[in-house]
C-alpha positions in Angstrom: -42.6 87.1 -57.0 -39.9 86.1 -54.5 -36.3 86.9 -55.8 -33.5 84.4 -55.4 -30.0 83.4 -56.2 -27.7 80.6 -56.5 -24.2 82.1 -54.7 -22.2 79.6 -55.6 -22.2 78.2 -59.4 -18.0 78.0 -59.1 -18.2 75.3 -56.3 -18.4 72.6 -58.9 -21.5 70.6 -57.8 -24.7 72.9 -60.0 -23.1 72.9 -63.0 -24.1 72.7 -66.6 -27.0 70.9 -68.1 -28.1 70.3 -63.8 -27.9 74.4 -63.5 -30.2 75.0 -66.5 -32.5 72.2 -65.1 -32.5 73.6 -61.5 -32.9 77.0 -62.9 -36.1 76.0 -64.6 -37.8 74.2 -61.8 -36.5 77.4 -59.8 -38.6 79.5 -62.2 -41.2 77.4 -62.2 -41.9 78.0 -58.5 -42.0 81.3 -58.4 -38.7 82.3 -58.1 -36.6 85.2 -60.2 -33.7 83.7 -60.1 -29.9 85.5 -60.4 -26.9 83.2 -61.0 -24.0 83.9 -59.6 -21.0 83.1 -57.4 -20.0 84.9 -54.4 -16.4 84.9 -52.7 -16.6 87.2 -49.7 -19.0 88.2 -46.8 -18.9 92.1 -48.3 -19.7 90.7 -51.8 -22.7 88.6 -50.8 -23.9 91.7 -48.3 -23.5 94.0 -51.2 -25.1 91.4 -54.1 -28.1 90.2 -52.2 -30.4 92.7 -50.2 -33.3 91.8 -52.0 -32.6 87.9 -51.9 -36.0 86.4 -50.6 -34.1 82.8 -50.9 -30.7 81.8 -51.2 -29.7 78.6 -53.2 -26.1 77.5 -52.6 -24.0 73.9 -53.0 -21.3 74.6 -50.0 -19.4 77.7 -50.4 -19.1 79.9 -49.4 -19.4 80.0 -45.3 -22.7 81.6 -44.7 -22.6 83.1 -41.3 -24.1 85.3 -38.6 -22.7 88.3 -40.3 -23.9 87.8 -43.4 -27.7 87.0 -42.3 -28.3 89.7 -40.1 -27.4 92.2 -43.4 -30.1 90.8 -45.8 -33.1 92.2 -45.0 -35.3 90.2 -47.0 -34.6 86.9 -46.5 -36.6 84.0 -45.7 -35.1 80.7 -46.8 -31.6 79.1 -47.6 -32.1 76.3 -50.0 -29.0 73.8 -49.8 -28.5 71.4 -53.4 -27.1 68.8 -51.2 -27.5 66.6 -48.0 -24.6 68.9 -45.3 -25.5 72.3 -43.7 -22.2 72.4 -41.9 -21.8 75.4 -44.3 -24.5 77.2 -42.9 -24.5 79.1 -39.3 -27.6 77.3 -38.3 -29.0 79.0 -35.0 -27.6 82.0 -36.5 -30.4 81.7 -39.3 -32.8 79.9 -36.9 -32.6 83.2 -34.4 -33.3 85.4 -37.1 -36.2 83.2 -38.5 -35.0 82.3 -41.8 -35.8 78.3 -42.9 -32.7 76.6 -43.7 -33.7 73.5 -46.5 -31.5 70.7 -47.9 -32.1 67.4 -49.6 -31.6 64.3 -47.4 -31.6 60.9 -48.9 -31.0 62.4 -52.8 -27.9 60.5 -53.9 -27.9 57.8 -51.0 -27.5 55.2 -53.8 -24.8 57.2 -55.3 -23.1 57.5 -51.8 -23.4 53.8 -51.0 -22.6 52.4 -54.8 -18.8 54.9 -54.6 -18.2 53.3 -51.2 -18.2 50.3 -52.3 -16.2 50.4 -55.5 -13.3 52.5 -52.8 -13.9 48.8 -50.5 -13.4 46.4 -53.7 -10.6 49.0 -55.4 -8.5 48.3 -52.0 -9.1 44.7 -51.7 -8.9 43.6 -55.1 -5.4 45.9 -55.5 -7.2 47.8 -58.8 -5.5 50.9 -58.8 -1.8 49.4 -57.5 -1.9 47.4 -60.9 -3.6 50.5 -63.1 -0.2 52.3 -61.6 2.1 49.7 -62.1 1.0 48.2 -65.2 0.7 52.0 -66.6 4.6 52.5 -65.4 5.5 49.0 -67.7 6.0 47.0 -64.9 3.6 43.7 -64.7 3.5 42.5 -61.0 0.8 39.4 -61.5 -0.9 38.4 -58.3 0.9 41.3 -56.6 -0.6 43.2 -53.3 -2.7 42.3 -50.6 -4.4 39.2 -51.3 -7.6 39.8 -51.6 -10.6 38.1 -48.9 -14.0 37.4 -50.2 -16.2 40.1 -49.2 -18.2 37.7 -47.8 -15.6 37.1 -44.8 -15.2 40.5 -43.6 -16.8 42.5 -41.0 -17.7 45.9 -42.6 -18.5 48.5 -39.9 -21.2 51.4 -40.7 -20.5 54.6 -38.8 -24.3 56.1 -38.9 -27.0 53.8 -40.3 -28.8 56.2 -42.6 -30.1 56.0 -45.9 -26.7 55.4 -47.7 -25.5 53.2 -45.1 -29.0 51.6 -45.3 -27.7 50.8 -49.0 -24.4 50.0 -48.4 -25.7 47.4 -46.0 -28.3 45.8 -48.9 -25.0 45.7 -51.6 -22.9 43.9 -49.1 -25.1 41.8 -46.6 -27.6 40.8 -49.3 -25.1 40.8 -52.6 -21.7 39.5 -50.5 -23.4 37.8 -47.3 -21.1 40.3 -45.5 -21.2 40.5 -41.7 -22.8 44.6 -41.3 -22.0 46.2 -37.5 -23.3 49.7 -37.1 -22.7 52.6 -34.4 -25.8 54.9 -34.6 -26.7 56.4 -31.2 -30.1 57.9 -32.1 -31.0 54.0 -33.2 -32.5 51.3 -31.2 -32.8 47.7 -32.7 -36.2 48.0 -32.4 -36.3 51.1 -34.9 -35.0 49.4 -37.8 -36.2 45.3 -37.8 -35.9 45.4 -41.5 -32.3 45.1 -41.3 -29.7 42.1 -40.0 -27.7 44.7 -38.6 -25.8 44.5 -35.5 -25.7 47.9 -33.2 -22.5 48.3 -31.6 -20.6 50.8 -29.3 -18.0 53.3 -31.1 -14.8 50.8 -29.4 -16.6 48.1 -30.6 -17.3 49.0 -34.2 -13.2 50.3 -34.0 -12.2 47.3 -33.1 -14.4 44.4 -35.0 -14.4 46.1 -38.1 -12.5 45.3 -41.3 -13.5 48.2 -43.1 -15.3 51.2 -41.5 -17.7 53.6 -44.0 -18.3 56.6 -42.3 -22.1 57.8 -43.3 -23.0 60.7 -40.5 -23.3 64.4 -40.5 -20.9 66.9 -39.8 -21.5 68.6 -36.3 -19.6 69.7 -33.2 -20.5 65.9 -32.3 -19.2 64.4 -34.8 -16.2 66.4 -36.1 -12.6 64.9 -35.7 -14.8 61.9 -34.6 -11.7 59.2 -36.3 -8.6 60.5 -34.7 -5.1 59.4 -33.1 -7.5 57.7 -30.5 -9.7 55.8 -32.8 -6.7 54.6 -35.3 -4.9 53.2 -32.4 -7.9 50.9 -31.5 -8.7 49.6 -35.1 -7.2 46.5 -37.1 -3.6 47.3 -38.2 -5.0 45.5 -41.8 -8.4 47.6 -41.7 -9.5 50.3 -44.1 -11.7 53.9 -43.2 -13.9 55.3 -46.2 -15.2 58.9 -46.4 -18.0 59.8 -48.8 -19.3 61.9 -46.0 -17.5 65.2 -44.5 -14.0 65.5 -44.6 -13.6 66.8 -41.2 -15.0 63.7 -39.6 -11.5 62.3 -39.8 -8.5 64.1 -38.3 -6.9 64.2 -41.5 -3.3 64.6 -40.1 -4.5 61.7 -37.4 -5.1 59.7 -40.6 -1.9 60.3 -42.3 0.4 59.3 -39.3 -1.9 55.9 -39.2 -1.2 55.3 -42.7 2.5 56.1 -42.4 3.2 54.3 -39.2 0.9 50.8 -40.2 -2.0 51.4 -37.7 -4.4 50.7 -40.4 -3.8 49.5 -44.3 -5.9 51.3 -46.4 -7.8 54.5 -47.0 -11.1 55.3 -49.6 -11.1 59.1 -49.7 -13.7 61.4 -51.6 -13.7 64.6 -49.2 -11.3 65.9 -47.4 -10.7 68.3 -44.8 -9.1 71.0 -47.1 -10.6 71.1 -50.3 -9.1 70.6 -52.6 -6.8 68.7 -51.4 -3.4 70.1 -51.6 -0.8 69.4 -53.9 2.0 68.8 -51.3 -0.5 66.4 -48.9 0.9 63.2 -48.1 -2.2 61.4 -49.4 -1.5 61.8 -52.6 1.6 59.7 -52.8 0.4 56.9 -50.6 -0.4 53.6 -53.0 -2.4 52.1 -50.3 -4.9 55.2 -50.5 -7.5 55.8 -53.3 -8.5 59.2 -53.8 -12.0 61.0 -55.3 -12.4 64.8 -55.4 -15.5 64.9 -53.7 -17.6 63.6 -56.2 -19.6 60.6 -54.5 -22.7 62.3 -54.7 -22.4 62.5 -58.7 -25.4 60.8 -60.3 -27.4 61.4 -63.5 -30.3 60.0 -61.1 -29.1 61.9 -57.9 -28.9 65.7 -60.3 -32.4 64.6 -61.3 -33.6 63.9 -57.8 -31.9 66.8 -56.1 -33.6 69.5 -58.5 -36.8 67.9 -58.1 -36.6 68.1 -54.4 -35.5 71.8 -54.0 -38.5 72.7 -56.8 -41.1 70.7 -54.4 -39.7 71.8 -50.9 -39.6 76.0 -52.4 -43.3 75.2 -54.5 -44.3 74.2 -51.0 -43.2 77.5 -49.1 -44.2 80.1 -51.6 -47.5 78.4 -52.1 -49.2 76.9 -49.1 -46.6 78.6 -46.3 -45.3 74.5 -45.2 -42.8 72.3 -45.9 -41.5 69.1 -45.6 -39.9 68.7 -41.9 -37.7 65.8 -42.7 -36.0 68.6 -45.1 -35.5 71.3 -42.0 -32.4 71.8 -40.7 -33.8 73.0 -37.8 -37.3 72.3 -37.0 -37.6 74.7 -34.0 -37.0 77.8 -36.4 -40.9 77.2 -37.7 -42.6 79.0 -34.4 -40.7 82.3 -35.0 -42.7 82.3 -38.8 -46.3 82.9 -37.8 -48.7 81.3 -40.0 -46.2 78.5 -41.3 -46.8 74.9 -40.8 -44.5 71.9 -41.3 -46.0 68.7 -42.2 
């Protein structure tokens, strides 16, 4: 029997009645499995020399150091959709299979964007404030355009942008622009979505959603650059990675009028910090990284970690779509990925 642990129960996101169900489908597929939550390098080196497979929801950082110290392991099984946590041709050199679960709470992700886009517009949370402080300021704000009249711009046009397009292009008759460079028209004819270069989705777009991955790419991607070029009335949403916007970048735009509004659930600091600007800026509405949250999405992200490990311990294959790196499978003789 392969032994395992989940590193990380104090993160926030495997919690509860979702850690007793993962913990069962765990068991199910073979795995003894420790819960536990791990602070340090030296704690998780010390803890985990028998770990055949390590289950974790972000943190902590699980680096070079730490791999090369546990003898026995194979796999690290990520809960959610970002690896950014993991050291990824760290594990790849050393052979170990990195997992996590794309697409699980891509309804989730698109659904929270969209109540940030009509929160802003339709001034929600400045009249929850004001009306809470006994003030009644009827009609007050921005005034509101129909949904229908903007241009929302898709940064990545994956499988929650895929469904943030279907709420507002098929629900609002909303113009949808997307920058994806590993997409060609031709890949996705399904969808009346226009492609568009990074200046151009800046500078057309009403509201920008940012729906990519966190890499050396893509980090820092929305900065003092990309502010100056968008609409001074425009509005950035985050249900992605918090360090795809320079957060300090951000603030200044805010503060200084280069854009209007800001739909926040993750942040590059997290939790965000009592003293940060952000949280006394009306024009911004904050989450605490909790877009992903889902009684369908827990459900679908258990389900997918007990198929993806039933997979490995029993036939020696998994799912490549799941793979964080694909090229990691021809230093693992005998493995197959189908």
């Amino acid at each position: 029997m392969w032994k395992g642990y989940i590193i990380d129960i104090n993160y926030g996101s495997v919690v509860g009645e979702r850690l007793e169900h993962a913990k069962a489908l765990i068991e199910k597929a073979g795995v003894d499995l420790t819960i536990g939550h791990y602070e340090t390098a030296e704690d998780m080196i010390a803890n985990l020399q028998d770990a055949d497979i390590l289950f974790c929801t972000g943190n902590p950082i699980l680096t070079r150091e730490i791999m090369e110290q546990l003898p026995r392991l194979k796999v690290i099984q990520r809960f959610g959709i970002g690896y950014d946590s993991i050291d990824i041709q760290a594990a790849s050199d050393l052979g170990i299979l990195v997992l996590y679960s794309p697409g699980y709470c891509a309804e989730e992700l698109a659904v929270h964007a969209t109540a940030f886009i009509l929160n802003l517009f339709r001034n929600v949370s400045l009249h929850d404030r004001t009306m809470r402080s006994g003030a009644w300021c009827k009609a007050n704000g921005v005034k509101p355009p129909h949904p229908g009249d903007i241009t929302l711009g898709l940064f990545g046009f994956g499988r929650s942008a895929r469904r943030l397009w279907r709420i507002f292009h098929e629900g609002f008759g909303t113009k949808v622009i997307a920058c994806d460079p590993y997409l060609t028209k031709e890949m996705i004819p399904e969808f009346d979505v226009e492609l568009v270069s990074f200046e151009e989705l800046l500078e057309r777009s009403d509201v920008i959603s940012i729906h990519a991955p966190l890499n050396s790419e893509t980090r820092h991607t929305f900065g003092e650059e990309a502010f100056r070029k968008m609409k001074p009335e425009a509005a950035i949403i985050n249900v992605a990675r918090g360090a795809l916007i320079n957060q300090q970048a951000l603030i200044r735009a805010l503060q200084e009028g280069e854009i209007r509004f800001g739909g926040l659930d993750v942040f590059e600091q997290e939790p965000l910090p009592a003293d940060s600007p952000l949280r006394g800026m009306e024009q911004v509405v904050l989450t605490s990284h909790s877009a992903f949250a889902g009684v369908n999405s827990e459900r679908r992200s258990n389900e997918m970690v007990y198929e993806l490990i039933s997979e490995i311990i029993e036939h020696n294959s998994v799912d490549g779509s799941c793979l964080a790196d694909p090229k990691v499978i021809s230093k693992i003789p005998g493995f197959t990925v189908r």
